[in-house]
C-alpha positions as CSV (number, residue, x, y, z in Angstrom):
1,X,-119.6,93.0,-68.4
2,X,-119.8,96.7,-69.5
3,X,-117.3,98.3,-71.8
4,X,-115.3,100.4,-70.6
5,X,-115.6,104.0,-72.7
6,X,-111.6,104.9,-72.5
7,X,-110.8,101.9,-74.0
8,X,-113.2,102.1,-77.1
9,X,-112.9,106.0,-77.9
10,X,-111.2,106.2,-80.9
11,X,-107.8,107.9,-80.8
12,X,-106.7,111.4,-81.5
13,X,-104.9,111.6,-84.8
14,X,-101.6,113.0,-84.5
15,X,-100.6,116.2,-85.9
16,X,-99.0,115.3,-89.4
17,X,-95.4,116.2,-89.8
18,X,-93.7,118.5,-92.5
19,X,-90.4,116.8,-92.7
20,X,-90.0,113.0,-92.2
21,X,-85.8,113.1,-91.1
22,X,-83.5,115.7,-90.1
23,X,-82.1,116.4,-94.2
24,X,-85.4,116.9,-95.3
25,X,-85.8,119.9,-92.8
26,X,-82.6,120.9,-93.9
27,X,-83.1,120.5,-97.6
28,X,-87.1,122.2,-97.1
29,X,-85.2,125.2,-94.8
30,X,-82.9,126.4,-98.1
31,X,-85.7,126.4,-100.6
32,X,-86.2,130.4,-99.6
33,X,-82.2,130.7,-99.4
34,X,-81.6,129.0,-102.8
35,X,-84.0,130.3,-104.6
36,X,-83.1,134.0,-103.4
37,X,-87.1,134.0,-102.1
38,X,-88.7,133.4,-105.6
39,X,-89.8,130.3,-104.0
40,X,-90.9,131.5,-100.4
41,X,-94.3,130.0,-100.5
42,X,-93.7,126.7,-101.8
43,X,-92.9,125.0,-98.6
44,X,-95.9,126.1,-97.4
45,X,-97.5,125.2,-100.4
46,X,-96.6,121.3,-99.8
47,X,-97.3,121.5,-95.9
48,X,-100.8,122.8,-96.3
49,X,-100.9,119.6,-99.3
50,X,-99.9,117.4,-96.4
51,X,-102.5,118.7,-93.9
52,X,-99.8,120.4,-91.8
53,X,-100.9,124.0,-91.9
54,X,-104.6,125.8,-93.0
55,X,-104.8,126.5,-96.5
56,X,-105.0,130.5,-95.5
57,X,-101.2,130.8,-94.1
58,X,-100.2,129.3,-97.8
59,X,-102.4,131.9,-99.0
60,X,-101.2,134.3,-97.0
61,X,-97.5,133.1,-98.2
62,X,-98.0,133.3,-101.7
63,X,-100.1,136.5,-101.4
64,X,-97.2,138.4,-99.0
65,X,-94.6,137.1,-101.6
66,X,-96.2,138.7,-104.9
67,X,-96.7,141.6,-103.1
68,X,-93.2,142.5,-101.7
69,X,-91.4,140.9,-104.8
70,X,-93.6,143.0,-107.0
71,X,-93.3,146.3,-104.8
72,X,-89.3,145.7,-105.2
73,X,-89.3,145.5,-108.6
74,X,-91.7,148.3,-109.2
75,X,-89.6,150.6,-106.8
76,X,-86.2,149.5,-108.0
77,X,-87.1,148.3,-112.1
78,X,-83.5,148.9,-113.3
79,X,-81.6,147.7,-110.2
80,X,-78.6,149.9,-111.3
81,X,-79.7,153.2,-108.7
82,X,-77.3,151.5,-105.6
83,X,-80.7,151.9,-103.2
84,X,-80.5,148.9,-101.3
85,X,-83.6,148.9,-99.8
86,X,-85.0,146.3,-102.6
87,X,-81.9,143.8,-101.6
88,X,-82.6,144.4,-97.9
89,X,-86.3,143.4,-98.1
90,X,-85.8,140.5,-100.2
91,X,-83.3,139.0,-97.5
92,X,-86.3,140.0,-94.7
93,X,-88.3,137.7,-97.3
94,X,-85.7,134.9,-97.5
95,X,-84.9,135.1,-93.7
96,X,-88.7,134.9,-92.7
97,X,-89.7,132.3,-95.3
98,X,-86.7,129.7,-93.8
99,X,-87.2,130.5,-90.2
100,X,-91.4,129.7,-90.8
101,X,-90.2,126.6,-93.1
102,X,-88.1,125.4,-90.2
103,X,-90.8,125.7,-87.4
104,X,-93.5,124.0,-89.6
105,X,-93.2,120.9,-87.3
106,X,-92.8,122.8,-83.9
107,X,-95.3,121.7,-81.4
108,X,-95.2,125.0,-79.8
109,X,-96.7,126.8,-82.3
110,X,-100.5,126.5,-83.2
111,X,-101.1,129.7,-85.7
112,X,-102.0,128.6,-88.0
113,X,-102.4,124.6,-87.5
């Protein structure tokens, strides 16, 4: 009796997930908030550790965040002007960083993955 190839391939391996329950999306999703984007990249940091994402968007993360944190406090170094174009790019940061942190586990998107 031949073998039948469907059953012996070896199956796929499923895409690994970020968050395990619905509080640890929700606790992962603040990081940016609570940390007023000082910690941006760090959630990308772990899900790259865990195989979720390629290395590059962590990169990418902790690259993007050095540079606009470090642009804002070059333009802005005493803080005391009242421009508040530093403030509004750090909340772009924080606002982008917890929106990407909570579509780490989205099947939809494959950038990437």
């Amino acid at each position: 009796m031949a073998s039948n190839p469907y059953f012996n391939a070896p199956l796929t391996p499923a895409q690994p997930r970020m968050f395990n329950t619905t509080i640890a999306k929700v606790i992962w999703t603040l990081v940016p908030v609570v940390t007023l984007g000082l910690c941006a990249a760090v959630p990308f940091v772990v899900a790259a550790v865990k195989g979720v994402v390629k290395a590059w968007l962590a990169v990418a993360y902790i690259v993007g965040e050095i540079a606009i944190i470090g642009i804002m406090v070059a333009l802005d170094p005493n803080a005391d002007s009242g421009n508040p174009f530093s403030g509004f790019v750090l909340l772009l940061l924080i606002i982008t960083a917890a929106t990407h942190t909570a579509l780490l586990d989205n099947d939809k998107i494959s950038i990437g993955k």
